[in-house]
VOKOLDREN-443074 format. One line per field, with one value per residue: x, y, z of N, C-alpha, C in turn. Coordinates in pm, 1 decimal, padded with zeros to 6 digits. Each point is the difference from the previous one (the first is absolute). Example, Ala and Ser with C-alpha at 12.3 -4.5 7.8 and 13.67 -1.06 7.14 Angstrom:
BEGIN
nx	01319.0; -00035.0
ny	-00569.0; 00105.0
nz	00780.0; -00072.0
cax	-00089.0; 00082.0
cay	00119.0; 00119.0
caz	00000.0; 00006.0
cx	00090.0; -00077.0
cy	00120.0; 00109.0
cz	00000.0; 00073.0
//
This chain:
BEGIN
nx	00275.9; -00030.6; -00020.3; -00046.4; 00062.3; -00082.3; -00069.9; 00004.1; 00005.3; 00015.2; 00028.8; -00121.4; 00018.9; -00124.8; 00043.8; -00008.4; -00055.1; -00096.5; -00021.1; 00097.4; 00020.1; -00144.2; -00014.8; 00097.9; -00025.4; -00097.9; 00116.3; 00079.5; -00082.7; -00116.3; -00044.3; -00158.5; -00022.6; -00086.1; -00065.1; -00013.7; 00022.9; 00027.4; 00017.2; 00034.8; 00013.0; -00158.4; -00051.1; 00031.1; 00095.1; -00112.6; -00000.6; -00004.7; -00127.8; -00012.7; -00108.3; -00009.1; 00013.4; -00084.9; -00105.9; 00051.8; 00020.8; -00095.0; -00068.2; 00033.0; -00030.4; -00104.2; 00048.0; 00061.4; -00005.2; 00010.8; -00038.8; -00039.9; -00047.2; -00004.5; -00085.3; -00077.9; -00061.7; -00076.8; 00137.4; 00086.4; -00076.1; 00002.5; 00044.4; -00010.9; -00128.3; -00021.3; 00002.0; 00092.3; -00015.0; 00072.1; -00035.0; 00045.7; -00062.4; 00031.2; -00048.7; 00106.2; -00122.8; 00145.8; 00038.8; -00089.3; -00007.2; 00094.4; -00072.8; -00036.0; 00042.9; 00051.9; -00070.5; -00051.6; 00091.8; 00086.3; -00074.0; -00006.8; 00145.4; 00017.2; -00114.3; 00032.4; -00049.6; -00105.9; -00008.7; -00046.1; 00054.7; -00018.8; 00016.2; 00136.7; -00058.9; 00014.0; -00145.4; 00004.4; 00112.9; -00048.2; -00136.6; -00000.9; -00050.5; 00002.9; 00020.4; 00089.8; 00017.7; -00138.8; -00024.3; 00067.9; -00037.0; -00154.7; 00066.4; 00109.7; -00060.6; -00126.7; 00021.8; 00073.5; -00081.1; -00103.7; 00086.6; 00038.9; -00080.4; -00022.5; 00172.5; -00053.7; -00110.8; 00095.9; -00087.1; 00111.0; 00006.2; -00051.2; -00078.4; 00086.9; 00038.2; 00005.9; 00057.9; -00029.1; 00101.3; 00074.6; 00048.5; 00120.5; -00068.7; -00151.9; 00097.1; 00074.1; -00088.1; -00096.3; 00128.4; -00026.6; -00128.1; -00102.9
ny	-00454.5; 00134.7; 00015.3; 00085.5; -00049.6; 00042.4; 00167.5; 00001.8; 00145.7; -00006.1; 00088.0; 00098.4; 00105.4; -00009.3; -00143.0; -00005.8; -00117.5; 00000.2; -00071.7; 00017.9; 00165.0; -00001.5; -00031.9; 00127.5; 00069.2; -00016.2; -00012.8; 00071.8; 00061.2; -00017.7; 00127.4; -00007.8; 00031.3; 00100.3; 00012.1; 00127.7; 00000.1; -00149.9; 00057.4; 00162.6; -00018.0; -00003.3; -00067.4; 00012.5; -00011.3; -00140.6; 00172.3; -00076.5; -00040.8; 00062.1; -00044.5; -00024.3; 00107.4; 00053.9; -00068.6; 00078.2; 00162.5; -00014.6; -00074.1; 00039.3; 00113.6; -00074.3; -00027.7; -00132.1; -00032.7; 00139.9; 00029.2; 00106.5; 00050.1; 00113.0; 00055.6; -00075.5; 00071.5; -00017.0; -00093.6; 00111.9; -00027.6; -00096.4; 00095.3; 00112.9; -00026.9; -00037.9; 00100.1; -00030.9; 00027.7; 00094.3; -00012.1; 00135.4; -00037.5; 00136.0; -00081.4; 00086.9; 00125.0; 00036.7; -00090.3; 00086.3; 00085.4; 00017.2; -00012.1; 00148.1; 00046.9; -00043.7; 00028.9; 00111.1; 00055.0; -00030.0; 00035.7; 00137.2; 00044.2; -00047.7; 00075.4; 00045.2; -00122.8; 00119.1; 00040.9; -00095.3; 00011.5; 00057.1; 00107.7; 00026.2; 00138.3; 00053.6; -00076.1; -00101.9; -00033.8; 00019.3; -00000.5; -00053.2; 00043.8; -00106.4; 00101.2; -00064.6; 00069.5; 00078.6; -00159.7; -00039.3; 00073.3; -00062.4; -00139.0; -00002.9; 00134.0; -00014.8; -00108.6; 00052.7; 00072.3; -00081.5; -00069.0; 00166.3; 00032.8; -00091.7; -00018.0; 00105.0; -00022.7; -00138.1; -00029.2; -00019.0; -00036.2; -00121.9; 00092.0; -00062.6; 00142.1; -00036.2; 00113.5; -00001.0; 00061.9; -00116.3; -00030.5; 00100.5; 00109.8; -00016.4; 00032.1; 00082.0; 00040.2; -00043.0; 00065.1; 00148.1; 00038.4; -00057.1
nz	00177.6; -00044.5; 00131.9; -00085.5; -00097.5; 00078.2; 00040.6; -00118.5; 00022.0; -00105.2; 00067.8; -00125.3; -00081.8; -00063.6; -00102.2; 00108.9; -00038.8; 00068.9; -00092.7; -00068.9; 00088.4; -00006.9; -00160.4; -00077.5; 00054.6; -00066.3; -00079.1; 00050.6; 00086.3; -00078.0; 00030.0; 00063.2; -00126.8; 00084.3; -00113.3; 00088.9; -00141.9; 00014.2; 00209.8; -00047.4; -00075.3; -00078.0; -00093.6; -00105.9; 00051.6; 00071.1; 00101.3; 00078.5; 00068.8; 00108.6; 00050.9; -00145.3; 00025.8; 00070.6; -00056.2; -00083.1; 00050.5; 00130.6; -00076.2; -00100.4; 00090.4; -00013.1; -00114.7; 00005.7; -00144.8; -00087.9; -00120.9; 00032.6; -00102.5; 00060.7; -00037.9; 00012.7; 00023.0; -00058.8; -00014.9; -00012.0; 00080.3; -00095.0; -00004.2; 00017.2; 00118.8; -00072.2; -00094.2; -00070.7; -00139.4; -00058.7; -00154.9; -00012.2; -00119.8; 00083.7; -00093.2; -00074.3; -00040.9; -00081.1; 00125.3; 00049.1; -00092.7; 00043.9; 00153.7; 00030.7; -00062.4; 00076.0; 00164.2; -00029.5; -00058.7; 00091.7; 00077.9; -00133.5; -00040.8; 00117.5; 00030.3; 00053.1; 00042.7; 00086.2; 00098.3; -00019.9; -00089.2; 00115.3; -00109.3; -00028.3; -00045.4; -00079.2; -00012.7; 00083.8; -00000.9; -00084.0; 00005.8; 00086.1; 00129.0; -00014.4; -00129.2; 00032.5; -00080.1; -00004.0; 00084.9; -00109.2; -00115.7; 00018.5; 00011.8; -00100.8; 00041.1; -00025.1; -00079.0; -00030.1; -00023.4; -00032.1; -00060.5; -00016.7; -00038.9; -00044.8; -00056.8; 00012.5; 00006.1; 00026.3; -00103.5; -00035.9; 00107.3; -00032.4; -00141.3; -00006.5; -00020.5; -00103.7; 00014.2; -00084.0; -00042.4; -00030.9; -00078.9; 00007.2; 00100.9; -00123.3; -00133.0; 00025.4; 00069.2; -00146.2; -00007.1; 00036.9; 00038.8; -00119.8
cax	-00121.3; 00006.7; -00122.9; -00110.0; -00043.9; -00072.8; -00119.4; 00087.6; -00124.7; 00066.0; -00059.9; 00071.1; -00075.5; -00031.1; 00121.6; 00138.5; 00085.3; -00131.2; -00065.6; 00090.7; 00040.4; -00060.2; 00031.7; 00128.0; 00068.7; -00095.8; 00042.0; 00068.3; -00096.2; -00023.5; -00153.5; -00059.9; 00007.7; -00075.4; -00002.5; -00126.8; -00033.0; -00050.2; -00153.2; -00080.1; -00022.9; -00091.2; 00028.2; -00122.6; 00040.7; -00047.4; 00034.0; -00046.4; -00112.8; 00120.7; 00012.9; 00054.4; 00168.1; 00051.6; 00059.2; 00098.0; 00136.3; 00016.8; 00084.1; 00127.0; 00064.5; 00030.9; 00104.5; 00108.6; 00093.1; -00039.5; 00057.9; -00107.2; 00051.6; -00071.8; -00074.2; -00158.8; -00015.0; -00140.6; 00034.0; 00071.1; -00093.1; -00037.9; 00129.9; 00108.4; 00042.1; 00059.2; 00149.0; 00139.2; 00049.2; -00091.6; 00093.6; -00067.4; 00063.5; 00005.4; 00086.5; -00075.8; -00092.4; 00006.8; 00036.1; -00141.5; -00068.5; 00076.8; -00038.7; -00162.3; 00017.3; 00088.7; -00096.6; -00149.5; 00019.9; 00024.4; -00133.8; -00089.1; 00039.2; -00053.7; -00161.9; 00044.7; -00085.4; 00033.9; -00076.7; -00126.8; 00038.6; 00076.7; 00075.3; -00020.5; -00041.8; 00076.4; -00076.5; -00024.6; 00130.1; 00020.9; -00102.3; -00065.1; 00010.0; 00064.5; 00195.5; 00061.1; 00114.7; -00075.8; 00001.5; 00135.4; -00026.5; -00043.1; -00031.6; 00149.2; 00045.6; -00102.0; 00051.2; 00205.0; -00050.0; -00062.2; 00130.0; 00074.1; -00142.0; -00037.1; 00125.3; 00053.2; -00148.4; 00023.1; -00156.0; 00043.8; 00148.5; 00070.0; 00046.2; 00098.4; 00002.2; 00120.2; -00057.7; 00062.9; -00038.1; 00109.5; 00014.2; 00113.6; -00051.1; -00012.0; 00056.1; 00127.0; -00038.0; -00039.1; 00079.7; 00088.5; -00117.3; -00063.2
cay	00079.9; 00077.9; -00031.1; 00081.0; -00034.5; -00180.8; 00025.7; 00112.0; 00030.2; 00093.4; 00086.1; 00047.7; 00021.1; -00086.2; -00015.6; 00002.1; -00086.7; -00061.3; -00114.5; -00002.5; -00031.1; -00088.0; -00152.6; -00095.3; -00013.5; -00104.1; -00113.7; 00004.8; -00048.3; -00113.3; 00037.6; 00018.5; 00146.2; 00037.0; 00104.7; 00050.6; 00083.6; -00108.5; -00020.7; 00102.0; 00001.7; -00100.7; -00057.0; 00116.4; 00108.2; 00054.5; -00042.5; -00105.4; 00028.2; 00070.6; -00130.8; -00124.5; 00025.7; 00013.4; -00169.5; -00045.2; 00032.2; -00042.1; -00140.1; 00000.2; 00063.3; -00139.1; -00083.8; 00054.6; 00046.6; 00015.6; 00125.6; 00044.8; 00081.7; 00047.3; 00184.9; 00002.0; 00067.1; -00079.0; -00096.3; 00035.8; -00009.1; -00123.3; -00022.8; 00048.2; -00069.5; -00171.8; 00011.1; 00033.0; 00114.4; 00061.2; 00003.6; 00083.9; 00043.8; 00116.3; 00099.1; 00090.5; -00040.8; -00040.4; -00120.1; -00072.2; 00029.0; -00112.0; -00127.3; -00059.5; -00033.4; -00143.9; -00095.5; -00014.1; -00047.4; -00150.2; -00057.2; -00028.0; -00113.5; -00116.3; -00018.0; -00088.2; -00030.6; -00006.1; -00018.0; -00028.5; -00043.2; 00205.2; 00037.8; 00188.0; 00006.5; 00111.6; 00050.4; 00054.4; 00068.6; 00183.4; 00049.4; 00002.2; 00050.5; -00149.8; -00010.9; -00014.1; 00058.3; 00098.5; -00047.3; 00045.7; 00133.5; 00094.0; -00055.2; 00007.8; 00092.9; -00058.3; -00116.4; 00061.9; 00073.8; -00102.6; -00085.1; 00032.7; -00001.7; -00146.1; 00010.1; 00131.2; -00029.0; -00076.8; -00064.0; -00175.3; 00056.4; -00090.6; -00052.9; 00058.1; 00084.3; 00011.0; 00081.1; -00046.5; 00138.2; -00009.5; -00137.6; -00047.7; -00064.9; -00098.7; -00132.1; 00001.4; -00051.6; -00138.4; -00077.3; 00032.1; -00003.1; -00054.0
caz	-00013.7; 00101.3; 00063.7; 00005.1; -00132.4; -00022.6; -00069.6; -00039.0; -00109.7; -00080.1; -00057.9; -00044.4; -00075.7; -00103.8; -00017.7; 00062.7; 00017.6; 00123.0; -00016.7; -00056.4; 00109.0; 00068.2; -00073.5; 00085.8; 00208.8; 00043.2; -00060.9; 00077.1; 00123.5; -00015.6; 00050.7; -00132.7; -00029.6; -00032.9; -00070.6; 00015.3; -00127.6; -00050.5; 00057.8; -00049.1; -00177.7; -00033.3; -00146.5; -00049.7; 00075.4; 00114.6; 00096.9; 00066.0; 00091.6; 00121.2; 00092.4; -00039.3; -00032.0; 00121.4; 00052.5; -00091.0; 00034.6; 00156.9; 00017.0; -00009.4; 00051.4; 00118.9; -00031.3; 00090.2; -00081.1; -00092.7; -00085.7; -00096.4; -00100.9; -00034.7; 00076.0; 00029.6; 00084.9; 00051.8; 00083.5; 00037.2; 00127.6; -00000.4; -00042.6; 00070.6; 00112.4; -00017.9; -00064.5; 00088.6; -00035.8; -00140.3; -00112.4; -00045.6; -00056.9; -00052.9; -00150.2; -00060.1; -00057.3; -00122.7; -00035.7; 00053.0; -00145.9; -00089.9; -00003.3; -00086.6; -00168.2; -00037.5; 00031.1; -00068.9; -00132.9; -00022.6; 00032.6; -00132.2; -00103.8; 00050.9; -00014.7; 00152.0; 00120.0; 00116.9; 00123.7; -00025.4; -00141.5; -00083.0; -00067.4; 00007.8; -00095.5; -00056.3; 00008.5; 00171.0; 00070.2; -00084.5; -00052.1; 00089.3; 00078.9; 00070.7; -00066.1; 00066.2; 00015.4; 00086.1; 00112.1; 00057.5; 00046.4; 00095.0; 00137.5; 00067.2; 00057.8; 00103.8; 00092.2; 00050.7; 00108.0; 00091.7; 00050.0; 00073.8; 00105.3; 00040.7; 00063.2; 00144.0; 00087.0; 00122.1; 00018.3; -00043.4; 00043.0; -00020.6; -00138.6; -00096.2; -00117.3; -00108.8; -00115.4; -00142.6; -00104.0; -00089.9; -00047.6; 00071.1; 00147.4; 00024.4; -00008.7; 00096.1; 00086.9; -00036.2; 00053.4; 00170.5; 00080.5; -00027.0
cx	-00014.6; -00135.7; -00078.4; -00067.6; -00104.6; -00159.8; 00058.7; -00149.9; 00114.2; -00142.8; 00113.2; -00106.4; 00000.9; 00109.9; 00156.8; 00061.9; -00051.5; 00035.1; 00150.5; 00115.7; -00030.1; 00001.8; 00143.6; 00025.1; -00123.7; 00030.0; 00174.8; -00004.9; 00000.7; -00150.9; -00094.2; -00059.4; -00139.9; -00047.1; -00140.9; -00073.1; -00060.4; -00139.1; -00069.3; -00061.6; -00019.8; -00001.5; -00043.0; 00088.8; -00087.8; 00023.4; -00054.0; -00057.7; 00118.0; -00011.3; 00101.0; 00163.9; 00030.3; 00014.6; 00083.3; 00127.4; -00020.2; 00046.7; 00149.7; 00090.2; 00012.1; 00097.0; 00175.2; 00104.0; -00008.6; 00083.3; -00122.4; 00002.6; -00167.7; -00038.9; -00097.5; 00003.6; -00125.9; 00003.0; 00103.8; -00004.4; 00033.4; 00187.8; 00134.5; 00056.2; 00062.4; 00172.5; 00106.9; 00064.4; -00040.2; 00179.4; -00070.6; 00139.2; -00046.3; 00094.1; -00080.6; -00093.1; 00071.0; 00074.6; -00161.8; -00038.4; 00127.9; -00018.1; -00139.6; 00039.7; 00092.7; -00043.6; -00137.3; 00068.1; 00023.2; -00121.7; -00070.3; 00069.2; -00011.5; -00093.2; 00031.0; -00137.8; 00030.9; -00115.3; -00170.5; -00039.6; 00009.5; 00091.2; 00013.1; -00024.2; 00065.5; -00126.1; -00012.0; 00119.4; 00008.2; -00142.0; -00130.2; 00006.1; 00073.4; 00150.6; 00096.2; 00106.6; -00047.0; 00016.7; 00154.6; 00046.5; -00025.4; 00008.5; 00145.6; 00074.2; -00086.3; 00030.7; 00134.9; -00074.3; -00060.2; 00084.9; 00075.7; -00100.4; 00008.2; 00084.0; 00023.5; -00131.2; 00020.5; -00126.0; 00091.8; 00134.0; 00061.5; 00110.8; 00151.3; 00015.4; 00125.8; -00042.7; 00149.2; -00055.7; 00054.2; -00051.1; 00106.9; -00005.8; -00053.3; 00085.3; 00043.6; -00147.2; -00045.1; 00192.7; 00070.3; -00109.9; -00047.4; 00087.8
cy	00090.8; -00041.0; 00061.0; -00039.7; -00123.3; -00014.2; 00158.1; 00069.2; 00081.7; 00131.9; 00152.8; 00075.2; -00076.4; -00011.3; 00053.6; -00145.8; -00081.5; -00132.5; -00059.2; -00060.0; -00097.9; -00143.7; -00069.3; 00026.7; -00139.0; -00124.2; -00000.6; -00045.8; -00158.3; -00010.7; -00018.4; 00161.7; 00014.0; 00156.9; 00050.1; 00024.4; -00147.8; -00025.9; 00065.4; -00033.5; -00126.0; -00007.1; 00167.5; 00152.4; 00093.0; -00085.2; -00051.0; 00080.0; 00082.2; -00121.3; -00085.5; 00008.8; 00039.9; -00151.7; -00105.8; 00022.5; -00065.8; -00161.0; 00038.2; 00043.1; -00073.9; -00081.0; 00040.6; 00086.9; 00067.7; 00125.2; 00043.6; 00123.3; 00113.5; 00147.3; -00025.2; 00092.8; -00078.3; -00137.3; 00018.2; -00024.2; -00141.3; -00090.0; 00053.1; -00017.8; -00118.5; 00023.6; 00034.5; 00079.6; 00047.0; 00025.8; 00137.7; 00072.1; 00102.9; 00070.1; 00090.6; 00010.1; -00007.8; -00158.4; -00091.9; 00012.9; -00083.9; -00158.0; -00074.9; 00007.0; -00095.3; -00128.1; -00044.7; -00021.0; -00145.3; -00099.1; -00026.5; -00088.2; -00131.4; -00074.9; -00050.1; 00035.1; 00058.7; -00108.7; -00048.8; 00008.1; 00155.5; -00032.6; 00177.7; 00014.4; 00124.4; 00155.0; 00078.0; 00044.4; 00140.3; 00023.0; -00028.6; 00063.6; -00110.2; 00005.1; -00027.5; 00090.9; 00140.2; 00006.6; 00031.7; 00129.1; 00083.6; -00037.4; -00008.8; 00094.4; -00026.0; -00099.3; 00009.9; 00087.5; -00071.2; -00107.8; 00056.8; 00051.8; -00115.1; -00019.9; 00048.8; -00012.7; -00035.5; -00074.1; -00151.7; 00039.8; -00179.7; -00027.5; 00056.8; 00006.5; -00021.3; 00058.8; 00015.1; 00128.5; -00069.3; -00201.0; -00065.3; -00060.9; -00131.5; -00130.0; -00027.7; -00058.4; -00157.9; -00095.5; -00012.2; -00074.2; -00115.5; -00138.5
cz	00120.5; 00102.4; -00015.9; -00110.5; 00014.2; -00077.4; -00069.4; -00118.6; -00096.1; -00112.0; -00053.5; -00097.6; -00140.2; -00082.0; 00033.8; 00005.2; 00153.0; -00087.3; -00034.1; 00145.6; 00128.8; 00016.1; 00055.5; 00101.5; 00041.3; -00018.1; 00027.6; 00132.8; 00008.0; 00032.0; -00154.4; -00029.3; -00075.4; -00051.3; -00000.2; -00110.3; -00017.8; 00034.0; 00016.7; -00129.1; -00014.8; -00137.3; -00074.8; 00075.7; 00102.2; 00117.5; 00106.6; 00115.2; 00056.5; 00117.0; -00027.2; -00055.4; 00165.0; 00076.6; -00064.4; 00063.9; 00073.3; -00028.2; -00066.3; 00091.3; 00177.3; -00014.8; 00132.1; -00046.7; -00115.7; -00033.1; -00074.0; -00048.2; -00029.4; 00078.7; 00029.8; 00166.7; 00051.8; 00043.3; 00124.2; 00169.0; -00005.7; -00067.1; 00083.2; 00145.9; 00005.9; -00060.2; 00117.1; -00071.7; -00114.9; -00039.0; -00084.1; -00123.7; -00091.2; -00144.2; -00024.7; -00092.7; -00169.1; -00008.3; 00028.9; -00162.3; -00086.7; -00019.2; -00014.5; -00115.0; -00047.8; -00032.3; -00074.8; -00138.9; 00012.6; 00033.7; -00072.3; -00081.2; 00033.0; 00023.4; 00176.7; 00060.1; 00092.3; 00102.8; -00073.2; -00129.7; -00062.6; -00039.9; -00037.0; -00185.4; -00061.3; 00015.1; 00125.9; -00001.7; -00061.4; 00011.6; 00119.2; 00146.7; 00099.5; -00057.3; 00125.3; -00076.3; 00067.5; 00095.5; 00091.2; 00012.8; 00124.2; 00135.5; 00082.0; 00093.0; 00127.3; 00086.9; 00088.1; 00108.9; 00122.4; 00061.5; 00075.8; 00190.7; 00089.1; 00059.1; 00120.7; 00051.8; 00106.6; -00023.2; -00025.5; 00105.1; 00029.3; -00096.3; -00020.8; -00141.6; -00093.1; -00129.2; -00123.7; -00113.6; -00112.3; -00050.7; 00034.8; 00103.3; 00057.9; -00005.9; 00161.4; 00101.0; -00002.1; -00005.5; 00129.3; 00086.7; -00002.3; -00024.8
//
C-alpha cells in the first residue's frame, strides 16, 4: 500500500464512478468507506439539517483510516485536512451520461434501495429539476474546472493527487498502488 493512501477522498463529477471506485480501493485497503451521498440524504430525498451532515462528515472523517467518496464542498473544511489524498476521477462528460444511464436504468429495474429507504424514480430522473441526468449536464464542466482550481490553490498542499481520465487507469492503479 502506497503511504499516502490511508484517508483517501475520491471525488469527481456526478457519476463518474466516486462510489464504485471508492468501495473497492476501501475494501482493498482494508479501511472502512464512507459515502457522503448516504450522510447527506435523508428518507423522502431530503437533505439533512447542514449542522448535521457537517457532524456527520467530522466524525467520519476522525476516523484513522478511511476512503470516502464524495463533492460536498460544504463539508469539505471538515474532510479534507484530515485526508492524505484525493482519487479524482476526471472522465469525460459523454462516459459521465453513459453512466448515469446505465446506472439509473439498472437502479429502476431493480427497485434498488438507496441511502434511507430512497429510491430513484423515472419520474424524477427525466421530469423534475432534482433529474440527475440535468444534473450531469450542467454540473460536469463546472466541477473539472473547480478540481482542477483546488488542485493548483496550494489551499491542501499535504494531499496527494491521482487523477484518472480513463477506467483503464483505474484498474491499473486499484492493482499497482492500492
Amino acid at each position: 500500500m502506497s503511504p499516502e493512501l490511508i484517508r483517501v477522498v475520491v471525488i469527481g463529477s456526478s457519476c463518474c464512478g466516486k462510489s464504485t471506485t471508492g468501495a473497492r480501493l476501501a475494501a482493498k485497503l482494508g479501511h472502512p468507506f464512507v459515502e457522503l451521498d448516504e450522510l447527506f440524504w435523508g428518507p423522502n430525498w431530503q437533505p439533512k439539517r447542514p449542522e448535521q451532515f457537517a457532524s456527520l462528515a467530522r466524525l467520519a472523517a476522525a476516523g484513522e483510516r478511511w476512503v470516502m467518496a464524495g463533492n460536498y464542498s460544504a463539508v469539505r473544511g471538515e474532510v479534507w485536512p484530515r485526508a492524505t489524498a484525493v482519487v479524482w476521477l476526471n472522465v469525460s462528460l459523454p462516459v459521465a451520461l453513459w453512466r448515469v444511464v446505465r446506472r439509473t436504468a439498472t437502479r429502476l429495474a431493480r427497485r434498488e434501495v438507496l441511502w434511507h429507504g430512497n429510491r430513484e424514480s423515472l419520474f424524477r430522473t427525466l421530469f423534475t429539476p432534482e433529474s440527475i441526468v440535468w444534473w450531469v449536464l450542467t454540473t460536469h464542466h463546472l466541477r473539472r474546472k473547480q478540481f482542477s482550481a483546488l488542485r493548483s490553490s496550494g489551499q491542501y498542499p499535504h494531499l496527494r493527487w491521482y487523477e484518472f481520465n480513463r477506467a483503464s487507469q483505474v484498474e491499473r492503479f486499484l492493482v499497482e498502488e492500492a
